[in-house]
N, C-alpha and C positions, 0 to 999 in steps of 0.2 A: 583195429590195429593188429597187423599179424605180428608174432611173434619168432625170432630168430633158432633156429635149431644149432645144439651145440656145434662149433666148428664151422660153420656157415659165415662167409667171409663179412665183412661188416658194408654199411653202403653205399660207400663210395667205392669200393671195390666192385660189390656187386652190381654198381650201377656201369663201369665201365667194363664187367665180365660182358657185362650182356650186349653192347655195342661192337666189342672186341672180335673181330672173325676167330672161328676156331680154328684149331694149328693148322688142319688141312688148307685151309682157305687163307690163311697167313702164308704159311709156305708157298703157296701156288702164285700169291698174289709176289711174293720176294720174290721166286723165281720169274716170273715176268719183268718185275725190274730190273733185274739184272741182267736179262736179253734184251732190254731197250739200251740199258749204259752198252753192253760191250755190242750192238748197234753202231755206236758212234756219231747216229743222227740227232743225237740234240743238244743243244749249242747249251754251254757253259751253265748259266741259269737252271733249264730245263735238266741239268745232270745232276747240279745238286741239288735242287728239290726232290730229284728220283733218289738220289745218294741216302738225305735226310728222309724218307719215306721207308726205305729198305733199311736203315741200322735200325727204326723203327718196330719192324716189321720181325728183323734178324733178334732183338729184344724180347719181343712177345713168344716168339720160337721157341728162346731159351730157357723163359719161363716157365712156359706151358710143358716142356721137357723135363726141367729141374723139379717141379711139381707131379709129374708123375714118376721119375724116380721116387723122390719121396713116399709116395702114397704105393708105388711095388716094396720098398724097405719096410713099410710099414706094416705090408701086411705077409712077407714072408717072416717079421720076427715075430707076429703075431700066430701064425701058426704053427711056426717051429724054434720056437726061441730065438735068439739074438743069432744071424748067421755072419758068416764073417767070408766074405769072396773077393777075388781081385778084380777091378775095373778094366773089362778091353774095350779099347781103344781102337778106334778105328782108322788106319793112315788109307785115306784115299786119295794120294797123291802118285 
């Protein structure tokens, strides 16, 4: 029976990390749906399956983001005490 190391995510987590494509390959896979929707060749059905696959997809993104923010905070207050900086924001519109 292996034993969990601390901070090691629990197993149901860990059981769908390892199914989960990593970010690159989530992202690559969302940006292909989204050249199939704005395509415009697939009838109604076939869009929102793609639709519901991609907020999916845009989900895992966010996560796998928001968790490595985390993990960069955590380890610049770890070697320089608590820092304190402003969020930029990126408009790419």
């Amino acid at each position: 029976m292996a034993t969990r190391s601390k901070g090691s995510a629990a197993p149901a987590e860990a059981a769908s990390d390892a199914t989960a494509p990593r970010f690159e390959e989530a992202l690559a896979q969302l940006e292909a749906l989204v050249h199939k929707l704005e395509s415009g060749e697939l009838d109604l059905e076939q869009a929102l399956g793609t639709f519901e696959a991609g907020v999916a997809l845009a989900k895992l993104c966010s996560g796998r983001l928001e968790a490595a923010e985390l993990r960069i905070r955590k380890l610049e207050e770890s070697a320089n005490g608590p820092v304190e900086r402003a969020l930029e924001l990126g408009d790419d519109s």
